[in-house]
MIFI-568289 format. One record per residue: residue in one letter; x, y, z of N, C-alpha, C in turn. Coordinates in steps of 0.02 Angstrom, whole numbers, plus 50000, padded with zeros to 5 digits. Atoms other than C-alpha are relative to their C-alpha. Example, Ala and Ser with C-alpha at 12.3 -4.5 7.8 and 13.67 -1.06 7.14 Angstrom:
a500454994150000506154977550390500455006050000 s499584994149997506844994750357499615005550037 
//
This chain:
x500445005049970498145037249469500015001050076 x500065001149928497485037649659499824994849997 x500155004749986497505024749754499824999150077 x500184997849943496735022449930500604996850059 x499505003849938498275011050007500655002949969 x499224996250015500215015049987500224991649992 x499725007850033501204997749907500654999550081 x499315002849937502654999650043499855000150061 x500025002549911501834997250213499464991650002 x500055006950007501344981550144500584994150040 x499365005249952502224966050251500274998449945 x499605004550038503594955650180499744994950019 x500335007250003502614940950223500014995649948 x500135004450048502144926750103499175000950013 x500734999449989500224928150065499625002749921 x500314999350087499024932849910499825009050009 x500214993050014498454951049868499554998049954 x500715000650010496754955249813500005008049946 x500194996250040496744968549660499425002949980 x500564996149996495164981649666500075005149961 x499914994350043494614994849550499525005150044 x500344993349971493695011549617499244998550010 x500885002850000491785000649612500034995850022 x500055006849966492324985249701500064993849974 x499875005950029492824974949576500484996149983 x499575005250003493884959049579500445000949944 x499355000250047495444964049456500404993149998 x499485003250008496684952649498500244996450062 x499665001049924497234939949638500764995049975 x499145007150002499204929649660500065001650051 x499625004149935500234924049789500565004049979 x499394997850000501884929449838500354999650066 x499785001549938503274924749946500165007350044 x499614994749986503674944649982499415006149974 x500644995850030502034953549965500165009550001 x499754995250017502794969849983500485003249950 x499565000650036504044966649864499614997249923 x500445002250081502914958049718499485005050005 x500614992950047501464972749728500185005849990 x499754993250027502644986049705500345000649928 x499715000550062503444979049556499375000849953 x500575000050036501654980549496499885009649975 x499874993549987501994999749521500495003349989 x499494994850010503525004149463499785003449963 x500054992750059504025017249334500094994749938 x499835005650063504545001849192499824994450024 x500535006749969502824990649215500224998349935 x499825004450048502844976449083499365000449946 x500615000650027501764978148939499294997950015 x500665002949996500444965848975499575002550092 x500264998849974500134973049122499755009050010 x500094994150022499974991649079499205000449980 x500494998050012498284987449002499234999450057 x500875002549934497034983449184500555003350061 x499704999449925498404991849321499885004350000 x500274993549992497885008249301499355000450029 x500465002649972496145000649349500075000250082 x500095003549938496674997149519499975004850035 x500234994849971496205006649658500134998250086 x499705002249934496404997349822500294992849974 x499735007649994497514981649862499884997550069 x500185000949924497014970650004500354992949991 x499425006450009498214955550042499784996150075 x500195003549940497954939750168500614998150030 x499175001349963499564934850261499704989250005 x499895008450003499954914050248500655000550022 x499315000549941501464905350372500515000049934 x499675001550051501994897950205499985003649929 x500134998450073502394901150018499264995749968 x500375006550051501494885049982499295000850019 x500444997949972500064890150105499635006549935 x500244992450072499884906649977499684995649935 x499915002850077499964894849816499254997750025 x500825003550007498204884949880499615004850021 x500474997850016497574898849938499705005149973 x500034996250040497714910449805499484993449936 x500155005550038497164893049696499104999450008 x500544999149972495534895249796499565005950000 x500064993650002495464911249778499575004249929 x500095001550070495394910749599499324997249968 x500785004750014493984897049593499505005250033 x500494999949979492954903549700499805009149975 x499914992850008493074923449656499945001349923 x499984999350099493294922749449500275007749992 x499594990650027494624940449441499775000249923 x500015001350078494494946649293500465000049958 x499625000050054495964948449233500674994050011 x499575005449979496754931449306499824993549920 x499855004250050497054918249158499304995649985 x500565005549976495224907249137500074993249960 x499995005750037495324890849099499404996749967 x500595003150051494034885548955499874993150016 x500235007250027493814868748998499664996250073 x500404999149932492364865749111499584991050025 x500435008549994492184845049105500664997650048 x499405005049971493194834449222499974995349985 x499815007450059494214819449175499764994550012 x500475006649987493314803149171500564996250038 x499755003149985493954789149259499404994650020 x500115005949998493444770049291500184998350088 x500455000449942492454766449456500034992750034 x500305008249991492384746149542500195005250071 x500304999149929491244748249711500454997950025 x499935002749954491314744049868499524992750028 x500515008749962489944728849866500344995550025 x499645006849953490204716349987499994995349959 x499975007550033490124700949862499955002349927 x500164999650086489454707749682500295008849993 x500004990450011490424726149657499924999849920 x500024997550081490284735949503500305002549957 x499664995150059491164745249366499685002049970 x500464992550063490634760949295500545006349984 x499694993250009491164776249229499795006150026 x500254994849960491224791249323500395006549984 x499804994350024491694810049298500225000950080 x500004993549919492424822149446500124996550055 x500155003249952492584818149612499754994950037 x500545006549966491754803949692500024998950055 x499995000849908491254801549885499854992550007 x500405007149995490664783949846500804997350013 x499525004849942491654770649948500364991449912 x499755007050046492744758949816500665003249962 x499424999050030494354759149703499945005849930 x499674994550060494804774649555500654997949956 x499315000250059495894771949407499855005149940 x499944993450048496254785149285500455007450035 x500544997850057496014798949230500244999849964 x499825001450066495884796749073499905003149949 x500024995450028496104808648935499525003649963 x500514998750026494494807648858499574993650029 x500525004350002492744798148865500094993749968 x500155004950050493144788148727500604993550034 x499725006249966494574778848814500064997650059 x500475004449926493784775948979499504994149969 x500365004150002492524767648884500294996049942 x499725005150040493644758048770500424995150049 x499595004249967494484752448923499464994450046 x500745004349979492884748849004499654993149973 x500415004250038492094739548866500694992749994 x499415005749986493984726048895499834997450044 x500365003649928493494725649058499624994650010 x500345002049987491974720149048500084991049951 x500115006050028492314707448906500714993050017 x499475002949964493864700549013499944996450069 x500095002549952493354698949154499234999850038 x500544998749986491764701749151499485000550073 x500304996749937491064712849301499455002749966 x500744996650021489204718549304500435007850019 x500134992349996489014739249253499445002050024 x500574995749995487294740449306499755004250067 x500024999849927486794749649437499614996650053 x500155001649935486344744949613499014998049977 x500765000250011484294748249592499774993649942 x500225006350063484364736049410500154994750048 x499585007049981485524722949493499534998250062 x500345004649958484494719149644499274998350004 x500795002950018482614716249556499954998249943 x499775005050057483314705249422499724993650006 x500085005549998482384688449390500284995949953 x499535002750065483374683349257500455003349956 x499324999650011485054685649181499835004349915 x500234993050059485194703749073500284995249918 x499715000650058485814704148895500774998950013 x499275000849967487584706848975500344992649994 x499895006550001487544690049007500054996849938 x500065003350058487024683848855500645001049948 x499644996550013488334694048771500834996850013 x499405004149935489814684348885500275007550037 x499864994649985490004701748958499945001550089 x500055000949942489384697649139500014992550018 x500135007249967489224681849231499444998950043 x500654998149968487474687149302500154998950063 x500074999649908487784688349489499395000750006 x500784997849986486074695949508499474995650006 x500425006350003485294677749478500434994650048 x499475003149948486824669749599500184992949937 x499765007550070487574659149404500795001950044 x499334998949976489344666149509500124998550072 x499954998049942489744664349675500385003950015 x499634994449979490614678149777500664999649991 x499114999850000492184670949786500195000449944 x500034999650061492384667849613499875006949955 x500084991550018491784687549574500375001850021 x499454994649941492914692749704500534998249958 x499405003450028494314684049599500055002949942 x500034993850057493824693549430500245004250016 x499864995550005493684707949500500645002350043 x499364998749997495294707049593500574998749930 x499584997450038496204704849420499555006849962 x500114994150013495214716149354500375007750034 x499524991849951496084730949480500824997649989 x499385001650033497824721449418499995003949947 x499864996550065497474724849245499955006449992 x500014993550002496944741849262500625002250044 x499274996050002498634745749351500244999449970 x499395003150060499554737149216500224995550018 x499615005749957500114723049317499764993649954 x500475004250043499474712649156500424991950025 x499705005749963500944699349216499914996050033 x500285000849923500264695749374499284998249973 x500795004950008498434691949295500234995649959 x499975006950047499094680449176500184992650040 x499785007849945500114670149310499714995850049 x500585003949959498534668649427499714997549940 x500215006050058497514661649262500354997349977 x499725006750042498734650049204499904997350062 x500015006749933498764642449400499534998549998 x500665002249995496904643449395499894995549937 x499945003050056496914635849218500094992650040 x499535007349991498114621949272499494995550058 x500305003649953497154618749426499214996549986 x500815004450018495284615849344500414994949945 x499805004850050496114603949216500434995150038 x499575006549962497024593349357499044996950048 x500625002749964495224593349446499244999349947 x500475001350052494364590349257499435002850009 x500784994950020493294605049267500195003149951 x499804998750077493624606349080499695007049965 x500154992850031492424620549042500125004450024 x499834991249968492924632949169500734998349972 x499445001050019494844626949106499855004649931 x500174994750041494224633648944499835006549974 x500264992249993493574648548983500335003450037 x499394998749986495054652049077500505001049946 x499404998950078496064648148908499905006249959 x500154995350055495204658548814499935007250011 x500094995849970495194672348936500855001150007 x499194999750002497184670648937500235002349927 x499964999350079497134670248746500035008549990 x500044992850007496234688548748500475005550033 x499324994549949497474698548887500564999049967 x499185000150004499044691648793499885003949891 x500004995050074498304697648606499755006250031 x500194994349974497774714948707500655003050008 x499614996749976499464716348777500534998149933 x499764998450052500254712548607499905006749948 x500104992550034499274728248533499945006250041 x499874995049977499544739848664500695006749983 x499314994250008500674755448667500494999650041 x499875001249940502004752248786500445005449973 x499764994250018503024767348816500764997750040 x499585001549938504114760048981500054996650023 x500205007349971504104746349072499875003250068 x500384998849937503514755949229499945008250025 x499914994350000502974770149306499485004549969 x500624995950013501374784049312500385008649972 x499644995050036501904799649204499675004349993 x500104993050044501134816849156500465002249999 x499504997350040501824825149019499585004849989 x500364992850012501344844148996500125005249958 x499694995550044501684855148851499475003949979 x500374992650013501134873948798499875002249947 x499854994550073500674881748630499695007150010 x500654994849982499924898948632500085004949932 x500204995150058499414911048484499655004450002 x500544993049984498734928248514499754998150074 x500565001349948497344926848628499814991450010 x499965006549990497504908748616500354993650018 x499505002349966498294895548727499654991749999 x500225005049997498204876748720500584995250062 x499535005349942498924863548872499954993749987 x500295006250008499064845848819500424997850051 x499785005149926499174833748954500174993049958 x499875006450016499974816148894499894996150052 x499895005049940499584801749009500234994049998 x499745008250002500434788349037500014996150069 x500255001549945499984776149172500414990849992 x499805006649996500914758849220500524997949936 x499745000050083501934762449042499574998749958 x500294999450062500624763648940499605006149984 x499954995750037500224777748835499064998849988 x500615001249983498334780048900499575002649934 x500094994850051498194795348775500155007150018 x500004994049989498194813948773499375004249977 x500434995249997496964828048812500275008849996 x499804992950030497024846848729499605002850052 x500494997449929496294859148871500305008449977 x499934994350032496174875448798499765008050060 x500074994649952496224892948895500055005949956 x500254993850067495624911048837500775003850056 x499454994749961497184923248900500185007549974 x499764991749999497694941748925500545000349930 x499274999650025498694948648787500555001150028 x499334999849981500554947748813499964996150080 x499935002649954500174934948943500854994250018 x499395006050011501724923249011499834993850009 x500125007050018501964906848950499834996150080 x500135004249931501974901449142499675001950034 x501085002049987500314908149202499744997549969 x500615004550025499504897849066500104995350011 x499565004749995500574884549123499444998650079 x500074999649926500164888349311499005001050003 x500454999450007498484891349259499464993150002 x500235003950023497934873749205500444995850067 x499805003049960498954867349349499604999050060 x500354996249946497914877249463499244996050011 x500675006050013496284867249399500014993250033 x499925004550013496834852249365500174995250081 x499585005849964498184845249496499785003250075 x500385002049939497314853849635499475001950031 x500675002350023495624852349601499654994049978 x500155008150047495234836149507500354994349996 x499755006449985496464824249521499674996550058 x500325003149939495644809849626500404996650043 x499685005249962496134797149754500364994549953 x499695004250048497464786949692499904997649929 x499994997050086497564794449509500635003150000 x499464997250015499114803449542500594998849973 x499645002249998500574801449457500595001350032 x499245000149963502494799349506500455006249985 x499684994150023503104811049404499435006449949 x500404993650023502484828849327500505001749932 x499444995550046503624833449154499645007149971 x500154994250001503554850549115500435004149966 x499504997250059503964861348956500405006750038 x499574993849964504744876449090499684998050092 x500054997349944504754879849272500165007350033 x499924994449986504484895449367500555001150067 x499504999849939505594903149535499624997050032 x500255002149926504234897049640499934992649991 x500415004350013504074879649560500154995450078 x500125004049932504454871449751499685001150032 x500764997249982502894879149810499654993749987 x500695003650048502034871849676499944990550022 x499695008049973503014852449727499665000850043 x500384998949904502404857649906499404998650005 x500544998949962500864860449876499524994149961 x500135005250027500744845849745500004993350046 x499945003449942501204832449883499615001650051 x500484997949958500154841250017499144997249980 x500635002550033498654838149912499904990949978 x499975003450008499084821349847500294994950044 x499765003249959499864813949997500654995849984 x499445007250038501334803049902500635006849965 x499394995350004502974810449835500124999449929 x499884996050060502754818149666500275003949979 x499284996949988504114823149586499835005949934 x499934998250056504164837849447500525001049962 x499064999950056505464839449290499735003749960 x500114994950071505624851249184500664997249914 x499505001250057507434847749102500024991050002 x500255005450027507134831049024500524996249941 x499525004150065508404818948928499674994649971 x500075008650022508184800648842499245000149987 x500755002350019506344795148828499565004450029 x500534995149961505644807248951499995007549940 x499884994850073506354821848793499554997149960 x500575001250061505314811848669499405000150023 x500674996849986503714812048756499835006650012 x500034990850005504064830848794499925001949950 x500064999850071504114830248620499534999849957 x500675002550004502664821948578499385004150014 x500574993349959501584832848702500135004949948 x500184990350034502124850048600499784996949942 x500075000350078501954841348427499274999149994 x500525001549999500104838348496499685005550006 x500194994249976499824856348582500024999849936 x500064996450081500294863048404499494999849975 x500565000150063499094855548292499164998750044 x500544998649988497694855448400499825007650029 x500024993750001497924872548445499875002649925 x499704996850074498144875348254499174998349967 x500635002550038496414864448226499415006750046 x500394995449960495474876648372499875006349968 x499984994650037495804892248289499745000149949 x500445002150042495354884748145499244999849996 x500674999349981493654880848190499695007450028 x500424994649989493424897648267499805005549955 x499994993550057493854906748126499404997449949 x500455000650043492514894248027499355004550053 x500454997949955491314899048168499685009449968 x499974996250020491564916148136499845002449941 x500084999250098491484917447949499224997450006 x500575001950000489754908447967499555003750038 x500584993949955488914921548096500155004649955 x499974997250030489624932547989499425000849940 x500525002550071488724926047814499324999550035 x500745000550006487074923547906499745007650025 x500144995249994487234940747978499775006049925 x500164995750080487384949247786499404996349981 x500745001650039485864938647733499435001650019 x500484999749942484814941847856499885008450004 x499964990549972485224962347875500114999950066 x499904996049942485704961748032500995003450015 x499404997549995487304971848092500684996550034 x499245006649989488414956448165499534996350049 x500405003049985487854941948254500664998150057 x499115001349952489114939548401499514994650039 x500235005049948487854927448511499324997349988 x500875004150000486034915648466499934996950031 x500105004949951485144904248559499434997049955 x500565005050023484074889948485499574997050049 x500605001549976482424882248551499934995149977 x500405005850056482004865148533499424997550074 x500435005449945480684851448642499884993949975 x499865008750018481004833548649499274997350053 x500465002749973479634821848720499884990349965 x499945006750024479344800948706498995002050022 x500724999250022477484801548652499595004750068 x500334996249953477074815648785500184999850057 x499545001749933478094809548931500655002449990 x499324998249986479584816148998500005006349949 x500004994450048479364833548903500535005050029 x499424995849987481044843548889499745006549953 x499494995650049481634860048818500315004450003 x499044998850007483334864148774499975006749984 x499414996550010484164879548751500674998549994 x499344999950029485794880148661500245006849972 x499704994450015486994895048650500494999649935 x499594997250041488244901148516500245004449994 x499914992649996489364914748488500504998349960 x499445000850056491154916848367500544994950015 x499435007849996491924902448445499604992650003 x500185006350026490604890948415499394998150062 x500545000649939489484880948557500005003550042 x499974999149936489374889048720499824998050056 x500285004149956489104877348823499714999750094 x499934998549938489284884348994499295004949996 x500644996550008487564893048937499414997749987 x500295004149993486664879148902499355001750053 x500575000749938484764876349005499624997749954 x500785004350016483444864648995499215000050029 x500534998949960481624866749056499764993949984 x500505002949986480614854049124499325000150000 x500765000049988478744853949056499724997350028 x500755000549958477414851249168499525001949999 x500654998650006475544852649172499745003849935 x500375001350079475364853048996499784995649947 x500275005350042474454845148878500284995149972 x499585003750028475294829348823500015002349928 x499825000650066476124831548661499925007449972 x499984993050019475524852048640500915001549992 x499274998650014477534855948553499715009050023 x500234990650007476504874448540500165002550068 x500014999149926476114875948730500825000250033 x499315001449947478044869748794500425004449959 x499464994550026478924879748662499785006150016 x500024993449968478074895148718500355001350077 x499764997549921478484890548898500655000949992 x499215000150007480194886848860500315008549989 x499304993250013480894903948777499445003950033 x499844995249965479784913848916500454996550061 x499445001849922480774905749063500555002749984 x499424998950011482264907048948499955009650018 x500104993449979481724925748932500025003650057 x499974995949923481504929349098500745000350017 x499135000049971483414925149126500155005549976 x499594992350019483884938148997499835005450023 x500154994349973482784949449062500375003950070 x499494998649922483524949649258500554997049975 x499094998250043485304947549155500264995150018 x499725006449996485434928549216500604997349953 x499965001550056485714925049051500275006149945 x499834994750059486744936648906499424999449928 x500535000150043485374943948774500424997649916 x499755000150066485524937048604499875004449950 x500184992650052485604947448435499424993049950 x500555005350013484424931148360499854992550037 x500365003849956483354917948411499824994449944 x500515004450040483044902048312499554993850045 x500175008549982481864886548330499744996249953 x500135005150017481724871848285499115000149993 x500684998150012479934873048198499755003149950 x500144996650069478854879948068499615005050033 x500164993350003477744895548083499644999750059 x500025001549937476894887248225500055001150033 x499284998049955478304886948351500235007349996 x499984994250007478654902048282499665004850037 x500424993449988477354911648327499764999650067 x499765001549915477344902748508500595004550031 x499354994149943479064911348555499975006449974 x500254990649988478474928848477499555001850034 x500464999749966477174926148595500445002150069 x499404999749956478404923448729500285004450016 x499584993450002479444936548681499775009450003 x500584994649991477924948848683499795000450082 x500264998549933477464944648852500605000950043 x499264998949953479324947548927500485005049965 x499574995050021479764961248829500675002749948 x499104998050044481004957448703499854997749921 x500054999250048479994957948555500365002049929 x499644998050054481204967048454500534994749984 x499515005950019482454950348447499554996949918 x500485005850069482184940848264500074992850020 x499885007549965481774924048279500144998449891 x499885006850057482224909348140499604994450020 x500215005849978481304894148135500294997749911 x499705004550075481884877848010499454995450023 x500505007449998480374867647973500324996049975 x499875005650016480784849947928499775000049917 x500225002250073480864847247723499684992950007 x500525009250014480154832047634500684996750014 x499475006049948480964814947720500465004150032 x499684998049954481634827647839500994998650000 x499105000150038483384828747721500015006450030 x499424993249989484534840847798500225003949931 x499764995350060484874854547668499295003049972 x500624996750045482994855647623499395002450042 x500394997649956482234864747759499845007649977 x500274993550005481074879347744499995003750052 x499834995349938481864893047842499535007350008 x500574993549988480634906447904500485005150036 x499644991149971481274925947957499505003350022 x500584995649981480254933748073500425007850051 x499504993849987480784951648113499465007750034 x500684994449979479784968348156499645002749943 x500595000750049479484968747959499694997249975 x500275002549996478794954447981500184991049977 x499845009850027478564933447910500425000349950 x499915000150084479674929947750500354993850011 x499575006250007480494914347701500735003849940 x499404998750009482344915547676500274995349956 x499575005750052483104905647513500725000350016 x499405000149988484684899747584500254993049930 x499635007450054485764887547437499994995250064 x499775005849942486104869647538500685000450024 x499355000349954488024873447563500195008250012 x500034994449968487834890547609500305001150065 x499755001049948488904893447757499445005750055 x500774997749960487274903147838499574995650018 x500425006849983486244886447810500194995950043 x499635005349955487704877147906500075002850065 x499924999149943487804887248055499104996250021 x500495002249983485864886548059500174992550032 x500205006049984485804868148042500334997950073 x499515002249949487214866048177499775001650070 x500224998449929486494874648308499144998150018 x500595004350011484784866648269500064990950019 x499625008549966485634848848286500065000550073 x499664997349962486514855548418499334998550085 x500395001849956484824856748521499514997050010 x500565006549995483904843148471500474994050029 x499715008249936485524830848537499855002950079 x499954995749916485474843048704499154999150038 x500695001349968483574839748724500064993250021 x500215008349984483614820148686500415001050049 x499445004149962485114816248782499575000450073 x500335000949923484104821848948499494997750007 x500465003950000482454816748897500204991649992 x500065007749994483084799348849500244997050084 x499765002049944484064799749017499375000650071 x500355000149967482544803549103499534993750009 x500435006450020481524791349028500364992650025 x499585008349971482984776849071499724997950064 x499945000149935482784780649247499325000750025 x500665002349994480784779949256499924991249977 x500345004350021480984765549156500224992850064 x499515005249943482434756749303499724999950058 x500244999449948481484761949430499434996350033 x500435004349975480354753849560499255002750044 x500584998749933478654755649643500205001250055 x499725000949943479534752149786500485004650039 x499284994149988480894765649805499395005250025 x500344991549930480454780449946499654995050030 x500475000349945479214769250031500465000250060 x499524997349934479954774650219499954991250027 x499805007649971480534756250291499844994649953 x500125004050025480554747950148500655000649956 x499545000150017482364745450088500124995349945 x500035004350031483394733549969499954992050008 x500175007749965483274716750092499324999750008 x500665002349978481424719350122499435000349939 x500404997550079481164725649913500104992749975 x499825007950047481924708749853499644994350052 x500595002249958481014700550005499274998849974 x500505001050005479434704949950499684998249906 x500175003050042479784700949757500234993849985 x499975007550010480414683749781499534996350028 x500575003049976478884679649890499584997549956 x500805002250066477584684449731500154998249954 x499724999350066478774680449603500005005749966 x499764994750047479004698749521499635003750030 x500184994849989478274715149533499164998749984 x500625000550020476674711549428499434995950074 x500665004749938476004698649577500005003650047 x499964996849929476544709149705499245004449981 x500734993850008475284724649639499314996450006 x500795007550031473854708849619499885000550076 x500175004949930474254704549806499395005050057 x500454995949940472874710649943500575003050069 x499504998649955473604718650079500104997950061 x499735005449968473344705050185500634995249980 x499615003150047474414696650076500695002650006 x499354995250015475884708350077500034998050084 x500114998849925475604708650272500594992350016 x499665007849956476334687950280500694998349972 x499445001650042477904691750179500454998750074 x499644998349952479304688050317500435007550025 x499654994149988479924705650398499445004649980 x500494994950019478354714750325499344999350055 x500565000049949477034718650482499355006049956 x500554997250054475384725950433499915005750005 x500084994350006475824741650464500275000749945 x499554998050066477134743250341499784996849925 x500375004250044475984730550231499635005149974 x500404995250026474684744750213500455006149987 x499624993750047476074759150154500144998549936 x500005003450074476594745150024499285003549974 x500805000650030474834743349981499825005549955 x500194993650021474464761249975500415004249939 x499544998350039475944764549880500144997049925 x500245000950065475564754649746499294999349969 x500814998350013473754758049719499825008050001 x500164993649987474054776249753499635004549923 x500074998050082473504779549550499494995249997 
//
């Protein structure tokens, strides 16, 4: 092997190295406190298996010098993100963790659920291991203490009190049935209970209790009771793990080419839940890059503002793990501690964590191997020679408005989600499915063509001969005619299992008799589902947000004091559009300049 640098006039510094092959391509980056000393061990005469199969690859090394170790650790961490080596560990799991949102409104804030990061100005609790128990914690919330979720744009052109209300789920602020102080008082236990401080909300509602029943305001006394009633049967069926104290717990499984990280959370002592976070890895990789791998994401990347916990448990530690402390505290500002060796209760949740890695590692595999077996079977029916990657075609639409369509990937491990794309129809005929499914798979086409996009070995859609013959149209004018397509028309009452599957190929139309539990029929159907939820979900979300929306929004000087201004004048939206634009002109704060942009702005149609 040549190589264009020599490993020993490398510094002893602390700093990352940059692994290159003979074409310029990103091999491999880490950190190291002794960079002359860790890239030669990469070079001895007795390298380590797993790295024997990509070091022969390398061709130059180029290294950055950092004061610190810990300096190296973020920005090798950075390095990583932003660069994608190829042969550095990747972490499969491309959603960040939800967590539970209350604004910053001066008098009426909100609670919502939010993903990732957030720049918006107000309090963070979580994260939380999944969707489902943000919004199981959410949906307590709301019926506890009931804070408005809606957003900002609904809540301030409200003339009357949502369903929420009706529901006992809000207390309609938006119509002023609350006053501020009184919200402000919710939603300060509300940020109790979500630390766990459930103690502390009970002892302010029993004083508040006690106090409307000495000043015989009997129904808010009641609704105080009964609001005491629910927090003490809540905190009877909770999980309590501790009596205090924010916890991740971190354990490893890995099998072949397959590696799973479950995170346990526990927050205020309670046992929030646990999330599986799966990573694809090098053979003969070590257990503590997949370890360091998911660390690398996770704790400093995504953790938010006061989400962190106190402690880190941890099924091993490496030589450098005081780096890792370093650079954990640096990031999080507060003094997070990590453990690896673990006695008494902190051992049984260590415990817990692997007994979870296991079997969802054990269920993953599982599924890939069904995955597999099913490209397989539709590949033998079909004649083609293996089916390693498809993409489905669908187009969603609410009677001709808001016209989507989806693309959805697949390959031997199942969705591919990170491949995903949706097109936005425009200037087509309302309701033409023919017209938008042609546009759809050429746009998609064009990706594969300039290699945006990886080519598939088939093509289905959602459709009968129709549709069909729309994306061989498609596929004629961008060149990639030779792909087969699938389409699944809809059987009678559109029963799953009794769809007439069409094969269109270069020897041409045929319909394909698949049985109903055919594991060929089930991939079909799956990836057919697959992009009819991936269409709605954005068309309906499109449609919400036409439907929340206001005339009024963008006009330039016309904000939310001068929008609710000018619909409490006419009573609602409908009188406003009625009003002349003299009329608009005598609202208070509206001069007739800004009267005629209204004007124009709703008459512009």
């Amino acid at each position: 092997m040549s190589m264009s640098f020599n490993p020993e006039t490398l510094p002893t510094s602390p700093g990352i190295y940059l692994m290159y092959d003979s074409h310029g391509l990103l091999l491999y980056v880490g950190k190291a406190k002794n960079l002359k000393k860790r890239v030669s061990q990469y070079f001895a005469v007795n390298k380590e298996q797993r790295i024997l199969a990509w070091i022969a690859k390398v061709d130059d090394v180029q290294v950055i010098l950092t004061t610190t170790e810990t300096e190296a650790l973020l920005l090798e961490c950075n390095s990583i993100k932003t660069l994608s080596p190829k042969f550095n560990v990747d972490l499969r799991d491309d959603k960040s963790y939800p967590y539970l949102f209350i604004s910053d409104h001066a008098d009426y804030p909100r609670i919502s659920y939010e993903r990732g990061l957030s720049k918006k100005k107000g309090a963070v609790f979580g994260p939380y291991p999944n969707a489902a128990a943000v919004r199981t914690t959410l949906e307590l919330v709301q019926k506890l203490f009931q804070i408005r979720p809606c957003q900002d744009s609904f809540f301030k052109h409200r003339q009357r009190p949502c369903l929420q209300y009706q529901i006992k789920r809000c207390t309609a602020p938006c119509v002023a049935y609350v006053t501020p102080e009184a919200y402000q008082q919710q939603v300060s236990n509300a940020k109790l209970f979500l630390q766990g401080k459930n103690s502390k909300v009970l002892e302010q509602l029993l004083a508040a209790m006690q106090a409307a029943s000495v000043a015989q305001a009997f129904e808010q006394a009641a609704l105080l009771r009964d609001q005491i009633t629910h927090l003490r049967q809540l905190q009877a069926n909770q999980v309590i793990i501790t009596g205090k104290g924010d916890l991740d717990v971190l354990s490893l499984a890995y099998q072949g080419k397959w590696a799973c990280v479950y995170l346990l959370m526990i927050r205020q002592g309670r046992l929030l839940g646990g999330k599986p976070v799966y990573l694809s890895v090098p053979s003969d990789v070590l257990p503590i890059d997949i370890l360091e791998a998911f660390m690398r994401q996770y704790y400093l990347e995504e953790v938010q503002r006061d989400a962190w916990p106190d402690e880190i448990i941890l099924p091993l530690m490496g030589e450098d793990w005081s780096a890792w402390q370093q650079a954990i505290q640096q990031k999080s500002q507060r003094a997070v501690l990590l453990k690896s060796q673990v006695k008494a209760e902190r051992a049984k949740w260590l415990l817990m964590a692997e007994n979870n890695a296991m079997q969802a590692l054990h269920s993953r595999i599982s599924r890939h191997t069904q995955a597999q077996d099913r490209l397989e079977a539709l590949a033998v029916l079909i004649g083609l020679p293996q089916i390693a990657r498809m993409i489905c075609f669908d187009i969603s639409h609410l009677q001709g408005q808001a016209t989507y369509g989806s693309c959805v990937a697949f390959n031997h491990e199942g969705p591919d989600k990170k491949n995903y794309r949706l097109c936005k129809i425009e200037n087509l005929t309302k309701g033409d499915d023919y017209a938008a499914m042609q546009e759809t798979v050429t746009r998609i086409a064009c990706k594969i063509q300039n290699q945006e996009l990886e080519r598939p070995d088939l093509i289905v859609i959602d459709g009968g001969k129709g549709q069909l013959s729309s994306a061989k149209e498609a596929l004629l004018s961008t060149g990639l005619e030779d792909i087969p397509l699938i389409g699944l028309a809809k059987g009678p009452a559109r029963r799953a299992g009794l769809e007439t599957i069409w094969y269109l190929s270069e020897a041409g139309l045929s319909v394909i008799d698949i049985p109903p539990y055919h594991p060929a029929r089930h991939v079909l159907q799956q990836i057919r589902d697959e992009s009819h939820r991936f269409a709605m979900k954005h068309q309906r979300s499109k449609t919400r947000k036409m439907q929340q929306s206001s005339p009024l929004d963008g006009i330039p000087g016309v904000g939310p004091k001068k929008q609710h201004a000018l619909l409490n004048y006419f009573g609602g939206l409908a009188a406003l559009i009625q009003a002349s634009e003299e009329s608009v002109s005598k609202v208070p704060g509206i001069g007739p300049n800004l009267a005629r942009l209204i004007f124009q702005a709703l008459h512009k149609h």
